[in-house]
C-alpha positions as CSV (number, residue, x, y, z in Angstrom):
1,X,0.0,0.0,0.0
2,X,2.4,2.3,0.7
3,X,4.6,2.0,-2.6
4,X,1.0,2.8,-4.6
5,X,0.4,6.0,-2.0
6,X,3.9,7.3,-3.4
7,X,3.0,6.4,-7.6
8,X,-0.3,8.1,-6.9
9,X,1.5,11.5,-5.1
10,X,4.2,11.2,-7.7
11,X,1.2,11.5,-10.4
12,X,-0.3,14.0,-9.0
13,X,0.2,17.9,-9.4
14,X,-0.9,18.3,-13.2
15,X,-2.7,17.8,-16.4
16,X,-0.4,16.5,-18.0
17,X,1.1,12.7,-18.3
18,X,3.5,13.2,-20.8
19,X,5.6,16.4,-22.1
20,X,7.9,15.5,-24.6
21,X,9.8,18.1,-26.8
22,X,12.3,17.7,-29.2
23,X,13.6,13.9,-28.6
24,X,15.5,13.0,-31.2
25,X,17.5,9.3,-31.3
26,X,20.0,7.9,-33.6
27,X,21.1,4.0,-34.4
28,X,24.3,4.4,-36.2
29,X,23.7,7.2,-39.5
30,X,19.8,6.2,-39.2
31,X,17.9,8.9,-37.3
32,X,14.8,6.6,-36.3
33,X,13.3,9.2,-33.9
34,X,13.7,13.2,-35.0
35,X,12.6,15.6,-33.2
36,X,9.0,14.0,-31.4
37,X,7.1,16.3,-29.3
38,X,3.9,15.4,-27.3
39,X,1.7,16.3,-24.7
40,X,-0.6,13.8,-23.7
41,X,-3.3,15.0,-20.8
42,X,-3.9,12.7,-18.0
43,X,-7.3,11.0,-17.9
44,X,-7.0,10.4,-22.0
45,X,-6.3,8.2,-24.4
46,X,-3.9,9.2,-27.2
47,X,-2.8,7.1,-30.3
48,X,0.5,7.4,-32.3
49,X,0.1,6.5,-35.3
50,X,2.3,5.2,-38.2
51,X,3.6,2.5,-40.9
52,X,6.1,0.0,-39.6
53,X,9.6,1.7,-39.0
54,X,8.0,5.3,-38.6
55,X,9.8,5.6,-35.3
56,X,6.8,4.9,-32.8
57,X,8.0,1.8,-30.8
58,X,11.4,3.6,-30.3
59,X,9.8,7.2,-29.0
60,X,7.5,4.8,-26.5
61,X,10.5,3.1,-25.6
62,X,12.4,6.5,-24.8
63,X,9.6,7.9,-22.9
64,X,9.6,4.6,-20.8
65,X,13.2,5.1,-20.0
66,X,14.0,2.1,-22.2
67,X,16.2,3.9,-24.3
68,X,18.1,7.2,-23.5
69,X,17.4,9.8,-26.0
70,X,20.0,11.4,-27.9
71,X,18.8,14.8,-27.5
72,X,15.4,16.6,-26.6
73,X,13.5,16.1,-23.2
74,X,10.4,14.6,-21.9
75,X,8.5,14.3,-18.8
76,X,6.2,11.9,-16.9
77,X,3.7,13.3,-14.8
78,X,6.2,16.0,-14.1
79,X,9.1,13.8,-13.5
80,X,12.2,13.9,-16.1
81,X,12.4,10.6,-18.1
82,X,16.6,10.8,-17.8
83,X,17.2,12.3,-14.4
84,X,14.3,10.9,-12.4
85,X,14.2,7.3,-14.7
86,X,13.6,5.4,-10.9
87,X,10.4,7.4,-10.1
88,X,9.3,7.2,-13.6
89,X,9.1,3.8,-13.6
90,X,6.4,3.3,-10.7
91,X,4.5,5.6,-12.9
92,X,3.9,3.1,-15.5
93,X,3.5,-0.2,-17.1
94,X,4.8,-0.9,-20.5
95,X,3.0,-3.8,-22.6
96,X,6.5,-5.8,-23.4
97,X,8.5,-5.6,-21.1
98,X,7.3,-8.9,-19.0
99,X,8.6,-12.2,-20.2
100,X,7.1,-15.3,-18.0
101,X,8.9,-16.3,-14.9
102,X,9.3,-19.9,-16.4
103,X,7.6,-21.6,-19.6
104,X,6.2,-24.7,-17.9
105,X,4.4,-22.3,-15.2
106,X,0.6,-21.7,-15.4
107,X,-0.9,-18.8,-16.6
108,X,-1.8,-18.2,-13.2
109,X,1.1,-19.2,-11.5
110,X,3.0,-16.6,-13.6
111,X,0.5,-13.5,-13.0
112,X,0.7,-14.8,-9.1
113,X,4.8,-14.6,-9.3
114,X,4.8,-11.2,-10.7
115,X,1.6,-9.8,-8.4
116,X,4.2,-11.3,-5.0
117,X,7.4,-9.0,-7.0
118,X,5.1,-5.9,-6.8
119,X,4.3,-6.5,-3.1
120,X,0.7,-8.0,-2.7
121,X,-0.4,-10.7,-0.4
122,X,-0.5,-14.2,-1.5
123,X,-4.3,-14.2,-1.3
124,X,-4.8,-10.8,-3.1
125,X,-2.0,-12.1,-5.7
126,X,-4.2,-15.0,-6.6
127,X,-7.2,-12.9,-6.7
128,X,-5.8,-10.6,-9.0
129,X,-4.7,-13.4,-11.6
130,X,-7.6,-14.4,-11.3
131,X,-9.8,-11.6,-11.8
132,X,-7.2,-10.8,-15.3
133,X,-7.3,-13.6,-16.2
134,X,-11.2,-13.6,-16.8
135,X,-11.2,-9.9,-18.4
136,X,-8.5,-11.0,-20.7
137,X,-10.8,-14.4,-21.7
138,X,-8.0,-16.9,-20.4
139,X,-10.0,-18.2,-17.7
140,X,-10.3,-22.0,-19.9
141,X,-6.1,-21.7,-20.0
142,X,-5.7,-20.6,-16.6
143,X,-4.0,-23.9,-16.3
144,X,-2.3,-24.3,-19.0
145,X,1.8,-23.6,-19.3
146,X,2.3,-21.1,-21.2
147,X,4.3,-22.7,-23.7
148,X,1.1,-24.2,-25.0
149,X,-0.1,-20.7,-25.6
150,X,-0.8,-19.0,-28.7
151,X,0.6,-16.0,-30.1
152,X,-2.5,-14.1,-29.1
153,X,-2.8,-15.6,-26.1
154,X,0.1,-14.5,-25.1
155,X,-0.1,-11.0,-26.1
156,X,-3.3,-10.6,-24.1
157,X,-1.5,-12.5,-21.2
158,X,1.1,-9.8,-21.6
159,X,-0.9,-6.9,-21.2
160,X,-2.8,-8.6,-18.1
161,X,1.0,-9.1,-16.4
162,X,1.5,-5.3,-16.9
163,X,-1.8,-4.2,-15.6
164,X,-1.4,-5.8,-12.1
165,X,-0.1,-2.8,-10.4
166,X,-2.8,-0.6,-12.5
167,X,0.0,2.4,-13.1
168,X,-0.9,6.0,-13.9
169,X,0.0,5.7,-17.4
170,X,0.1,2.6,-19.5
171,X,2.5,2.1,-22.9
172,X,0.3,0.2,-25.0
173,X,2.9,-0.6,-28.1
174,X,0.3,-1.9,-30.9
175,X,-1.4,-4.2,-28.1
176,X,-4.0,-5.7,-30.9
177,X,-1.6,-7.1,-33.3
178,X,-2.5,-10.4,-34.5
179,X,-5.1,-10.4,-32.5
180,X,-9.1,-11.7,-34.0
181,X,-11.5,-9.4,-34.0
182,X,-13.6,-10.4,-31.1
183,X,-10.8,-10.3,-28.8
184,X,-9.5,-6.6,-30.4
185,X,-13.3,-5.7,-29.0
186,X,-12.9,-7.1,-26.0
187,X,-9.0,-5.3,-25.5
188,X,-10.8,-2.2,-26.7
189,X,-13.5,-2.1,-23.6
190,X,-10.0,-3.0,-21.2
191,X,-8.6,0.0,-22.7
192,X,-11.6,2.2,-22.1
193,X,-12.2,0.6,-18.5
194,X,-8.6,1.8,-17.8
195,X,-8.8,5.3,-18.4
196,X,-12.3,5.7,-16.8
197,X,-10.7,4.1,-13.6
198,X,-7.9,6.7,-13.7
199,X,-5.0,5.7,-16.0
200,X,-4.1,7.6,-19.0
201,X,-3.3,5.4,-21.8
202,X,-0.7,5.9,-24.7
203,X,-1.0,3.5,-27.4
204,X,0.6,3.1,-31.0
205,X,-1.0,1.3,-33.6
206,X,-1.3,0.6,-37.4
207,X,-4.6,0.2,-37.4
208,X,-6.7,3.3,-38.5
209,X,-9.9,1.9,-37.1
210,X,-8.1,1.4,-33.5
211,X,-7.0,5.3,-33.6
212,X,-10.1,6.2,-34.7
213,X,-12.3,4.0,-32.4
214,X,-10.1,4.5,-28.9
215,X,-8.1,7.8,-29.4
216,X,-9.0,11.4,-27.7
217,X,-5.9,12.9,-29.7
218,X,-4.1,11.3,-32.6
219,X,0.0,12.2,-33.3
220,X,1.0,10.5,-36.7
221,X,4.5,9.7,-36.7
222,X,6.5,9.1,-40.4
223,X,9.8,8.7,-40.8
224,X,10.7,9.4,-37.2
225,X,8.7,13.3,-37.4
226,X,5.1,14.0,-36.2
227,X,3.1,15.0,-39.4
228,X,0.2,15.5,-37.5
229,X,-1.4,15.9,-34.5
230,X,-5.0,16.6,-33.1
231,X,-8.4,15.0,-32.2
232,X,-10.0,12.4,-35.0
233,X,-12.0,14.9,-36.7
234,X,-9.5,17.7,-36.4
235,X,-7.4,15.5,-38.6
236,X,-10.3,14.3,-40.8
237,X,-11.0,18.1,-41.2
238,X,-7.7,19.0,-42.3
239,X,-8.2,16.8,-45.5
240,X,-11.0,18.2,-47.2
241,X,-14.5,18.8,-46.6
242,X,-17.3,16.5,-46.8
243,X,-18.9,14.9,-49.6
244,X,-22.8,14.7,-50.5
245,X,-23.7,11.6,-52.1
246,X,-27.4,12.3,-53.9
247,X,-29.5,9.8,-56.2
248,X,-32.7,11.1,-57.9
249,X,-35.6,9.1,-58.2
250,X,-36.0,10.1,-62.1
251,X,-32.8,10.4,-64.6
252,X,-35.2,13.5,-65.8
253,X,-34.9,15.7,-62.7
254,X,-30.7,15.3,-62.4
255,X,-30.0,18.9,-64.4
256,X,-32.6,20.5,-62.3
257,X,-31.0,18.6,-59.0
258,X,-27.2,19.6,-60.5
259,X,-28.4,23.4,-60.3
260,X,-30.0,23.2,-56.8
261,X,-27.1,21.6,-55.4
262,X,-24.5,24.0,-57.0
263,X,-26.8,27.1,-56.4
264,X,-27.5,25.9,-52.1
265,X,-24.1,24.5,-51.6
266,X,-22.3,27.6,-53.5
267,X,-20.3,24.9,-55.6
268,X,-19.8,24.9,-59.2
269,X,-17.6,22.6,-61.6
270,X,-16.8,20.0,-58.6
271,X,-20.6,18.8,-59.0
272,X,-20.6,15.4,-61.0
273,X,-23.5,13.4,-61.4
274,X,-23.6,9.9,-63.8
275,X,-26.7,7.9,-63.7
276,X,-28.9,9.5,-61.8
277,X,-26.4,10.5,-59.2
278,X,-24.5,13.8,-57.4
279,X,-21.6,14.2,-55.7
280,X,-20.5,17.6,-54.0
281,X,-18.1,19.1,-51.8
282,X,-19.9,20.4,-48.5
283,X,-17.9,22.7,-46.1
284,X,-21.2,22.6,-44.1
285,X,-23.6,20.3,-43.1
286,X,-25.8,22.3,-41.5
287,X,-26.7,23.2,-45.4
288,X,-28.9,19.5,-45.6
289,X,-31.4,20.8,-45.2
290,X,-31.9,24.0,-46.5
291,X,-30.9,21.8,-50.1
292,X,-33.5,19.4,-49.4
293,X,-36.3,22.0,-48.6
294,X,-35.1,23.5,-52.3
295,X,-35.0,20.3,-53.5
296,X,-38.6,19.0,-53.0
297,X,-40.0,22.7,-53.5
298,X,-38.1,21.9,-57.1
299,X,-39.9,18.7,-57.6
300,X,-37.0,16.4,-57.3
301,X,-37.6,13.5,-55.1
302,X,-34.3,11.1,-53.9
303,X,-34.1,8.2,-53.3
304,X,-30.6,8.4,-51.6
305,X,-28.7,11.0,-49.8
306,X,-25.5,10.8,-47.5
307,X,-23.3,13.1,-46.0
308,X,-19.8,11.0,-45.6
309,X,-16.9,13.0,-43.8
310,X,-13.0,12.2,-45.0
311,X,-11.8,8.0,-43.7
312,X,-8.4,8.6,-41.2
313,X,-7.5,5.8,-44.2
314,X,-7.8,9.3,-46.5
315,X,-6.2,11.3,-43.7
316,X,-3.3,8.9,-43.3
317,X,-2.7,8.5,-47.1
318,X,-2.6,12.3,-48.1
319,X,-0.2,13.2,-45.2
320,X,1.9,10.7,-46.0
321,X,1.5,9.4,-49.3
322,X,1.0,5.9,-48.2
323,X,-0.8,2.9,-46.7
324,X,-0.4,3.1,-42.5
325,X,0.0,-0.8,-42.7
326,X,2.6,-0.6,-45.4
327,X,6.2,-2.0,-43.6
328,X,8.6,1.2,-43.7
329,X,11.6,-1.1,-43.1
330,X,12.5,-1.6,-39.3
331,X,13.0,2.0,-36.9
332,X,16.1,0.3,-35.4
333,X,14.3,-2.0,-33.2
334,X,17.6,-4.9,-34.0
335,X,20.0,-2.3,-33.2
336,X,22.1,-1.8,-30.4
337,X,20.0,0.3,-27.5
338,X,21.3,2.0,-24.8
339,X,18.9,1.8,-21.3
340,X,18.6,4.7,-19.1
């Protein structure tokens, strides 16, 4: 009790969990990290997001005192990632960085062993295996030694292992990799249960629908630089407006519908229309429905109408000009690093 009364007063005293400015870190001539800055407020969850080899495993492993930066600074609840690296580390839990005790253990004997290392009680260790063990859905395996486990299974078992001593902040490092899509969902609602119990979560991922789905703020990382940074639909935004989709009931009424649309939504040449069918820029939504209270006073009736806002697929592509799942090459995760 009294180590988590000093990670709890070492978190307190801001509103923010991470400050990070200017880190930059070098393996050899390759700079995989250049320049990151972040500020992720405490209570949130924020997503770094980039291809393979962008440089986000290596700025999480920095910030978690993994790896000593070459230059810039950052800060954990306060606390300087380099100089305070020993009170830094009761601040958090990094998805990674627990191997099992032993192979032929349990599941549960090996969640027990590292629950005694962090100070509980026998009885309370074997209650908290436990009660992971059924919100990560490896109550059936429980048993089992853990070299019979899966690939997924062990990657949920992992992130169980570092959420025993529920730290203020929790390195998620692309925690749904390989993972099927019920148990992404079920990770998902861990994550959320997290931060509304008090952590703050940082979490990198390729996957645009796991930014988009978890994330309070986005930072997307390419080529070691942040190319972006803001909330989902601040990045959306930042792409281009929103499209109407239209369909008129008759072919008839699409030249009267064309002149509408362009004379409503203030738009000219970028209306296109092909079988029965118009497509429009829209800065504002909030225009709907005056365009549909023209339309019917026009006599055009649809029979389809959507407003669709940019994909963080079309956010991701035009800042960087690629696919987020497309392998960049490796950020220097096989070469040598240097722990704090």
């Amino acid at each position: 009790m009294n180590g988590w009364h000093q990670k709890e007063k070492a978190a307190q005293g801001g509103q923010w969990a991470v400050e990070a400015s200017g880190l930059v870190k070098m393996f050899g001539s390759n700079r995989a990290v250049d320049g990151v800055s972040l500020n992720v407020r405490a209570g949130s969850i924020y997503g770094v997001l980039g291809p393979n080899g962008a440089g986000k495993t290596t700025t999480i492993r920095m910030l978690a005192t993994l790896l000593r930066p070459d230059a810039g600074s950052a800060r954990i609840f306060g606390h300087d990632v380099t100089k305070e690296s020993q009170v830094v580390r009761q601040l958090i839990g990094v998805t990674g960085q627990y191997a099992s005790v032993d192979e032929s253990l349990s599941a549960t004997e090996n969640l027990v062993i590292f629950s005694r290392l962090l100070g509980l009680g026998r009885a309370e260790s074997r209650r908290k295996a436990e009660e992971l063990l059924e919100e990560f859905g490896l109550t059936e395996a429980a048993k089992r030694p853990l070299k019979n486990f899966s690939g997924g299974m062990r990657r949920r078992l992992d992130l169980a292992a570092s959420l025993i001593a529920q730290p203020p902040l929790i390195f998620l490092d692309e925690p749904t990799t390989g993972l099927d899509p019920r148990t992404r969902a079920q990770m998902w609602e861990t994550i959320r249960r997290l931060v509304k119990t008090g952590s703050t979560v940082l979490l990198t991922t390729q996957y645009l629908d796991e930014a988009d789905q978890l994330a309070d703020r986005i930072a997307v990382i390419d080529r070691g630089t942040v190319v972006a940074e803001g909330t989902v639909d601040e990045l959306k935004a930042s792409v281009g407006t929103s499209s109407l989709h239209l369909r008129v009931q008759e072919p008839l009424h699409i030249e009267r519908a064309r002149r509408i649309v362009e004379r409503v939504l203030g738009v000219q040449s970028s209306v296109t229309s092909e079988a029965g069918k118009i497509t429009a820029p829209m800065a504002d939504a909030d225009r709907v429905t005056d365009l549909l209270i023209e339309l019917r006073e026009g006599g055009v009736r649809l029979s389809e109408m959507s407003v669709q806002k940019p994909t963080l697929d079309e956010v991701f592509l035009t800042i960087t000009g690629r696919d987020a799942s497309q392998d960049a090459g490796a950020s220097g995760g096989q070469q040598k690093e240097e722990v704090v």
